[in-house]
C-alpha angles and dihedrals in degrees: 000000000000118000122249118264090226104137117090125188111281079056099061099041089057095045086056100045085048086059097044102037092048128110094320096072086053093047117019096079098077105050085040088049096054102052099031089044098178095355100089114125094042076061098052097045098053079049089063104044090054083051095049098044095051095040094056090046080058097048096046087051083043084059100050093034111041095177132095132282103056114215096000088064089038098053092052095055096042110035113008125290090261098078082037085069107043084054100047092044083049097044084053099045095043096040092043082058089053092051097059083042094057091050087046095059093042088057093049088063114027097043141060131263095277101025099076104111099039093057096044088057091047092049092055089049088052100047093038082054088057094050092041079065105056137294095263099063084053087057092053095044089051100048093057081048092060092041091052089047098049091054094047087053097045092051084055091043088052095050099042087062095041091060095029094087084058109028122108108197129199110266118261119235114243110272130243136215090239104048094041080056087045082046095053095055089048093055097043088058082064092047100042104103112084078089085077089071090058098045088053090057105126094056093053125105116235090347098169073073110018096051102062097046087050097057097045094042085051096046100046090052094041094052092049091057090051091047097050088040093055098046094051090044085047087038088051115023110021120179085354083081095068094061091043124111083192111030102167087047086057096049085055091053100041090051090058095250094118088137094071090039078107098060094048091052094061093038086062093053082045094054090046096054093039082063095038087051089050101043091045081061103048095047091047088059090044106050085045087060091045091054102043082064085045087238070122112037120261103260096073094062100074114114117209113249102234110028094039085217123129088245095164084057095047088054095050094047087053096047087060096036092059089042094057086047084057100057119020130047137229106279089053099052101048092046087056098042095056084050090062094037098054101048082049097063096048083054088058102037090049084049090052091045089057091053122120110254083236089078097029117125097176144022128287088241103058077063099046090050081046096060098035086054087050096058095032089059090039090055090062095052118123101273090233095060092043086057096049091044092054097039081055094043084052096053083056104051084045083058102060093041101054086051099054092047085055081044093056088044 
């Protein structure tokens, strides 16, 4: 059963910016302080071009491919289903990290010391619970997230000026090649979720026009909050950020604003659940149109009756999700999950760079920077990290081996 195109434009720019403007703007600038030092904003805007270039390479395949399963069902059509399946393995292990990362982050805000976990785990049941009833309760629930979020931010924003004229912060450390590179990884983490409109491309309305809009709509307005976040955070804490669990709430504070910590502070769980609403969502598309080819097993393809969602596929995400919760803890997942993503993205932009010029939106070379930017910011992942992600990636690829040669039997 095909899903329902009921998701028009203003849906899946907000879907997308759920996904961007999530955790990692209320995180990310401490561990990309510390190993960009001032060099920030180089950072950030590496970080962007790697983001536009990919997310136009997604946008251009949306258009031409209007199903679900993004770059796992473009791969397939425009390279073999082989690479079809490397991306789309990739795209469910990283994004299922970002998941538990996500819950993670809303926990550390929201709960008591103490009550981390338990409420992480609860957060995945609840929003599982939205998705299991239909795509366009996710829509609606995502839109009030990002509105929440973007009011935490520009009270942070607002702050941030106000105090700029008369802060001192702490001097920033010289930048290095390196680290700018380690900062920009960082920092696409934060920006990789415009992928999650394209994944969602058999329940929107018109996409060969609506897609593309989306992504870049997403992206644009995604890209402006992080600029105007990381000048105030430079303007007001300087080289402090780089020390801070909670970087944005200490702007508030240092600004004199205390009073509205608290608002930032639920802005922040907002943010986190608004991504972890959005990712649940993407992985569930992706692992219906996996199994539908059996590279997931079978089971996982059945869409519910009445709420045309992939509601099998969504349990089973959440199960692992939680269990990952469970076990690991924030550095980790995020480390893993920009392993997958990023392999995910060369897979996308190489797909985008085979198609006919009668489909082609943009230039070859907007996907060959895109794929260069992918391996040159995978290449300065932890090694640990880099090791797990290909063992994992492996067991994949076994996987399907070891089904097609049944198959053949």
């Amino acid at each position: 059963m095909p899903l329902a195109r009921r998701l028009t434009l203003r849906d899946a720019v907000a879907i997308g910016l759920g996904s961007m403007i999530g955790a990692g703007v209320f995180s990310v600038w401490g561990p990309a302080i510390s190993v960009t030092g001032d060099g920030l904003l180089v950072a950030l805007l590496i970080a962007g071009v790697v983001a536009f270039c990919n997310a136009t390479a997604s946008a251009q395949l949306a258009a031409a491919h209007p199903v679900a399963g993004g770059t796992y069902a473009y791969a397939r059509a425009e390279i073999d289903p082989w690479w079809g399946f490397v991306a789309g393995w990739c795209f469910v292990i990283g994004k299922i990290a970002s998941c538990a990362a996500m819950a993670m982050t809303f926990a550390a805000y929201a709960a008591p010391a103490g009550w981390q976990v338990p409420v992480a785990v609860t957060a995945v049941a609840a929003l599982c619970a939205v998705n299991c009833f239909g795509v366009t309760r996710t829509a609606q629930v995502t839109r009030i997230l990002v509105v929440v979020s973007l009011i935490g931010l520009a009270i942070v924003v607002a702050a941030g000026f106000s105090a700029a004229p008369a802060a001192t912060p702490a001097p920033l450390p010289d930048a290095t090649a390196y680290g700018v590179l380690q900062g920009a990884g960082l920092l696409f983490f934060a920006f990789a979720g415009y992928a999650r409109i394209a994944t969602m491309g058999e329940e929107v309305a018109d996409p060969a026009r609506t897609i593309p809009r989306a992504i870049v709509l997403a992206l644009g307005g995604a890209v402006s909050v992080y600029v105007l976040v990381a000048v105030v955070t430079l303007l007001v804490l300087g080289a402090d950020a780089a020390s801070s669990t909670a970087p944005l709430a200490d702007v508030v504070h240092r600004a004199g604003w205390s009073w509205l910590s608290p608002a930032v502070r639920i802005a922040a769980a907002t943010a986190s659940l608004g991504a972890l609403l959005a990712l649940l969502t993407g992985i569930g598309r992706t692992t219906l149109a996996m199994a539908r080819e059996a590279d997931l097993p079978r089971f996982l393809a059945k869409v519910d009756d009445r709420w045309q969602v992939p509601r099998r596929a969504e349990l089973v995400i959440a199960t692992i999700v939680i269990g990952i919760v469970l076990v690991a803890d924030l550095r980790g997942a995020i480390g893993f999950s920009s392993f997958g993503v990023l392999l995910y993205y060369l897979i996308a932009n190489a797909s985008a760079f085979r198609q006919r010029a009668d489909v082609r939106r943009y230039p070859r070379w907007l996907q060959v920077a895109g794929a260069l930017g992918c391996l040159l910011l995978v290449s300065t992942l932890p090694v640990v990290a880099s090791l797990v992600g290909t063992g994992v990636v492996l067991v994949g690829v076994g996987y399907r081996m070891l089904r097609l040669r049944l198959a053949r039997r």
